[in-house]
C-alpha positions as CSV (number, residue, x, y, z in Angstrom):
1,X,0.0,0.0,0.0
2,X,0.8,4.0,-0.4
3,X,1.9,5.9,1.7
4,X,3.8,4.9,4.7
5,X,4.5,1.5,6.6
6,X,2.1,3.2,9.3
7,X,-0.5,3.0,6.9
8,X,0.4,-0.5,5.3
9,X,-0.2,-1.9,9.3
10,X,-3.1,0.5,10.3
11,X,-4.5,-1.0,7.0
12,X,-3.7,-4.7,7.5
13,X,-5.2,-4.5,11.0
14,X,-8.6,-2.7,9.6
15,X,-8.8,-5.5,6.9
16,X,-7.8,-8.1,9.8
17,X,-11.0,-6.6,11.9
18,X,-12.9,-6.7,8.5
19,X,-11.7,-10.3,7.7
20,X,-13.2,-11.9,11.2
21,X,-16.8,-9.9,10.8
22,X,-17.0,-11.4,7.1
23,X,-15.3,-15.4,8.4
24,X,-18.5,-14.9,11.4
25,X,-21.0,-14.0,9.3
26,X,-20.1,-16.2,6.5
27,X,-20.1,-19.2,9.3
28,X,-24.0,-17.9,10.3
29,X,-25.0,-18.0,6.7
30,X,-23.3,-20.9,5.0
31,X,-19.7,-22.2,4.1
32,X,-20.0,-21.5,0.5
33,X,-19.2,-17.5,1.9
34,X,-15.5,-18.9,3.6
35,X,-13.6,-18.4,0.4
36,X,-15.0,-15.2,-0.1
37,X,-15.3,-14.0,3.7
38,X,-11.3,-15.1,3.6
39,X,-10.4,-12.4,1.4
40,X,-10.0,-9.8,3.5
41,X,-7.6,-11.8,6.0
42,X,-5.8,-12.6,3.3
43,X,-5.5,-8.6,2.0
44,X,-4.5,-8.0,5.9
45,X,-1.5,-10.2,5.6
46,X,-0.5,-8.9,2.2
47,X,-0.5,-5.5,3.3
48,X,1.4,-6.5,6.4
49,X,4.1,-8.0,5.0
50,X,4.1,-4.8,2.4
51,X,5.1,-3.1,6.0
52,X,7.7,-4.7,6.4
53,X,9.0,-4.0,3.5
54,X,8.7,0.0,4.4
55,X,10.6,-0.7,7.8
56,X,12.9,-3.0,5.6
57,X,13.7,-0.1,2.9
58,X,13.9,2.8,5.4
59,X,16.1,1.3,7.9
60,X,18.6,-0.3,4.7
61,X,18.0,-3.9,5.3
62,X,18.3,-5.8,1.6
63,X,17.9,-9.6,3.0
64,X,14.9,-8.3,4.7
65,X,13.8,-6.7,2.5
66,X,14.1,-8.8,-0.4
67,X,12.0,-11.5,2.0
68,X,8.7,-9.3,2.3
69,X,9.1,-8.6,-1.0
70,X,9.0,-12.0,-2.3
71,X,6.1,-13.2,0.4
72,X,4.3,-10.0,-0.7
73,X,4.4,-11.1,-4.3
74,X,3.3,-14.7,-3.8
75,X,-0.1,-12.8,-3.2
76,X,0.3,-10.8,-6.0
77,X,1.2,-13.6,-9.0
78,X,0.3,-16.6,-7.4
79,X,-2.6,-16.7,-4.4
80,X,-5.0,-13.8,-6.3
81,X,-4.9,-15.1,-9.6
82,X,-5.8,-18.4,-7.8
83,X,-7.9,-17.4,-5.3
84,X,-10.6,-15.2,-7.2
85,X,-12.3,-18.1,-9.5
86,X,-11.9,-20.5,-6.7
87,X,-14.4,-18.2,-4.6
88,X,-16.5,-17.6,-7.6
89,X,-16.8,-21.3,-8.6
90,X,-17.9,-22.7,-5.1
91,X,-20.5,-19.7,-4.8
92,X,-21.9,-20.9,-8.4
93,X,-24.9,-23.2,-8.3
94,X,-24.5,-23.8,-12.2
95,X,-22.8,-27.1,-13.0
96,X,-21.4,-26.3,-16.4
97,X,-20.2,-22.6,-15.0
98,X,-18.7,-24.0,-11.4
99,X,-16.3,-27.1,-14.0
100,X,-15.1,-23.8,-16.0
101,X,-14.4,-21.7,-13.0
102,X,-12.7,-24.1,-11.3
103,X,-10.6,-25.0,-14.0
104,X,-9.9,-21.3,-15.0
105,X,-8.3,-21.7,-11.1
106,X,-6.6,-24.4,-11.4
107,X,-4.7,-22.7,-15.0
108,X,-4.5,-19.4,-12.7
109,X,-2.0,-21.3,-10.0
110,X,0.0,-22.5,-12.7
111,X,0.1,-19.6,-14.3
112,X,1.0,-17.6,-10.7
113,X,3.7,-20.3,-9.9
114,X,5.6,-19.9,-13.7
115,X,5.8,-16.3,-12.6
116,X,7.0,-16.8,-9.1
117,X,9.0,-19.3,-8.8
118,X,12.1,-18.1,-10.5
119,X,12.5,-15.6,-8.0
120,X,13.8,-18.3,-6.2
121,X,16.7,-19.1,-8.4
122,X,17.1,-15.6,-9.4
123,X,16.7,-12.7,-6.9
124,X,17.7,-9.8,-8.9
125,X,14.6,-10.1,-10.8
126,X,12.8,-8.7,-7.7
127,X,13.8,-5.5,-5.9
128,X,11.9,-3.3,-3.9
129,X,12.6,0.7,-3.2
130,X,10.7,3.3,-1.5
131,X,9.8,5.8,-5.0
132,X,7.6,8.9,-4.5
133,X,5.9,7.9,-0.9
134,X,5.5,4.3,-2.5
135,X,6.8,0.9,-2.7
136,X,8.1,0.6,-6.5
137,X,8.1,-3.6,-7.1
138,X,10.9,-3.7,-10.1
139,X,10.6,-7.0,-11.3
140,X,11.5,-9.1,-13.9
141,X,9.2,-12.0,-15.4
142,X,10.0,-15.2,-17.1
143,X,7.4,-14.6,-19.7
144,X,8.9,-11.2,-20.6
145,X,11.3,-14.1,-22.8
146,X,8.2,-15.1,-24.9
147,X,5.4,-12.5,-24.7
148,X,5.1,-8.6,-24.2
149,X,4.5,-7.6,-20.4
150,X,1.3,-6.4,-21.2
151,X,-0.2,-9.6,-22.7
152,X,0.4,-11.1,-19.2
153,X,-0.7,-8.1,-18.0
154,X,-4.4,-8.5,-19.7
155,X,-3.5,-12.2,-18.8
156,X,-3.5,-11.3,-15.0
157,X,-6.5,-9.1,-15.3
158,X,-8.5,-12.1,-17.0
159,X,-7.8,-14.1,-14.3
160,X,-8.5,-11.6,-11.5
161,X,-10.9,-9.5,-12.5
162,X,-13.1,-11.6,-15.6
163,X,-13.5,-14.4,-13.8
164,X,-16.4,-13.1,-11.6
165,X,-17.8,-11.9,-14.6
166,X,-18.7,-15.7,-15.5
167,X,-21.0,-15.9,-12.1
168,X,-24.3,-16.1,-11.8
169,X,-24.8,-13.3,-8.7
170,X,-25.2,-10.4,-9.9
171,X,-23.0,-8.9,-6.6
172,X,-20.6,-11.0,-7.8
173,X,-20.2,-9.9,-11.1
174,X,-20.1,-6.3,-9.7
175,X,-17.0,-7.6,-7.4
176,X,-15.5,-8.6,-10.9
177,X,-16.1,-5.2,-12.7
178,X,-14.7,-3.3,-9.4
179,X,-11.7,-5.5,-10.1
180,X,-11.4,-4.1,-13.7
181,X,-12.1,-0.8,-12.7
182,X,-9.1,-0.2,-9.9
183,X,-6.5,-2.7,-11.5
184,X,-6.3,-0.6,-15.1
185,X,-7.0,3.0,-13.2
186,X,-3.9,2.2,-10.7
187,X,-1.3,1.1,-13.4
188,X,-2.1,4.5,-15.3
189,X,-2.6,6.5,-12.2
190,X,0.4,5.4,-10.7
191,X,2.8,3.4,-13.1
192,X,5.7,3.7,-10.9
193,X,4.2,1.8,-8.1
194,X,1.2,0.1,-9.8
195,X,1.6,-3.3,-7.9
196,X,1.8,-1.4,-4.8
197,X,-0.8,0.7,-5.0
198,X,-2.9,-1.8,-6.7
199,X,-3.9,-3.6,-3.3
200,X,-4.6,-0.3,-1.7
201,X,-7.6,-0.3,-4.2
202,X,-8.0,-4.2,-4.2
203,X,-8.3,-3.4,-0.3
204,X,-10.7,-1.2,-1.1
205,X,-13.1,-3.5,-3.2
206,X,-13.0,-5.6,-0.2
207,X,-15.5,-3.7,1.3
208,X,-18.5,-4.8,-1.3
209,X,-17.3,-8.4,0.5
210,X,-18.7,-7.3,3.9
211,X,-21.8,-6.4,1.5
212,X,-22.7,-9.5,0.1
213,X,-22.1,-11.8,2.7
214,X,-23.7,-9.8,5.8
215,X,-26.9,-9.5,3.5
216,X,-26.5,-13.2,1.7
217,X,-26.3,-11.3,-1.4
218,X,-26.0,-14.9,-3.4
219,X,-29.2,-16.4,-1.5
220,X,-27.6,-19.3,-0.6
221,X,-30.3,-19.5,2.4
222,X,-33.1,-18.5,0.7
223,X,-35.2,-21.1,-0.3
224,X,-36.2,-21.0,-3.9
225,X,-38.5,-23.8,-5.3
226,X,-39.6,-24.6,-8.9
227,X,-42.8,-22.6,-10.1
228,X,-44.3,-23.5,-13.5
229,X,-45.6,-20.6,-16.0
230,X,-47.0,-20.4,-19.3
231,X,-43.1,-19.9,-20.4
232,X,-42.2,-22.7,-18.8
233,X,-40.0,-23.7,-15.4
234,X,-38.5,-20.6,-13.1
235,X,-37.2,-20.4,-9.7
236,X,-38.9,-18.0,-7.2
């Protein structure tokens, strides 16, 4: 996150607070919300390791710095990529959509873990420094070998923000186009810091989270049963 590492931990703990409303809730209304209601616990530790990385940079310490900066990526290329149609695919009561959703998540973790992984063997492909009140990610990507950086940029996006698109709840979908909205608006708005800033905003769209599950916006407990028409079969 922007800013500060006072307001990287100030916002991991408000997302922390966030993330245990939305895990209770979720348990009250149905287990189908966990994945979702998780999301915000999982923003918390993101952000809190992108703390680290502030105290890290300001006070000169590479090896530590280099470590928040790789967990803080794991989030980044692997777990959200993951993570998003995962939580889309066991809210979905449609067969058909819940196969491709959970497939699209399944290519998303490989696609996270081609990305990440060679940090491993090569650390120079990911430093961090403090750039105009921001955490500036300079990194260096496998695919840049094959493809343009932003094809796997539009790749990413597909995977983060599309794939809630492909739900059936309407509050879903609107999760998804948030998604879209704040991942395209941060890399212009801030290119020098784009992956930093970006979960300031993702941090942000958490908040329709607390929405939908507090007010079972995918009526998981509402009980619909068949009603016959002169069209034919609908739920009510």
């Amino acid at each position: 996150m922007c800013f500060s590492a006072a307001a990287s931990f100030a916002m991991s703990g408000v997302l922390a607070v966030g993330g245990f409303y939305c895990v209770s809730r979720a348990y009250k209304q149905s287990p189908k919300y966990l994945p979702m209601a998780l999301m915000p616990l999982f923003v918390a530790i993101q952000q809190f390791f992108e703390g680290l990385a502030w105290v890290s940079a300001e006070n000169n310490l590479p090896d530590a710095l280099y470590s928040a900066a790789l967990a803080y990526m794991f989030f980044v290329w692997v777990f959200w990529p993951s993570w998003v149609p995962y939580m889309t695919s066991i809210l979905e009561p449609q067969e058909k959509r819940r196969r491709l959703l959970s497939a699209l998540s399944l290519t998303a973790l490989f696609f996270g873990l081609f990305l990440y992984v060679p940090y491993f063997f090569h650390p120079a492909w990911l430093q961090a420094q403090i750039l105009c009140h921001s955490i500036d990610y300079k990194t260096t990507l496998i695919s840049d070998q094959f493809i343009p950086r932003p094809l796997t940029a539009l790749i990413y996006l597909a995977f983060v923000g599309a794939t809630p698109l492909l739900s059936s709840h309407r509050q879903v979908k609107n999760f998804g186009r948030s998604l879209i909205f704040f991942i395209p608006l941060t890399y212009f708005a801030y290119s020098h810091a784009y992956i930093s800033v970006l979960c300031f905003f993702a941090a942000m769209a958490t908040i329709q989270l607390v929405y939908i599950i507090s007010e079972d916006k995918c009526a998981i407990n509402t009980r619909r049963v068949p009603v016959k028409n002169s069209r034919g079969r609908f739920w009510r």
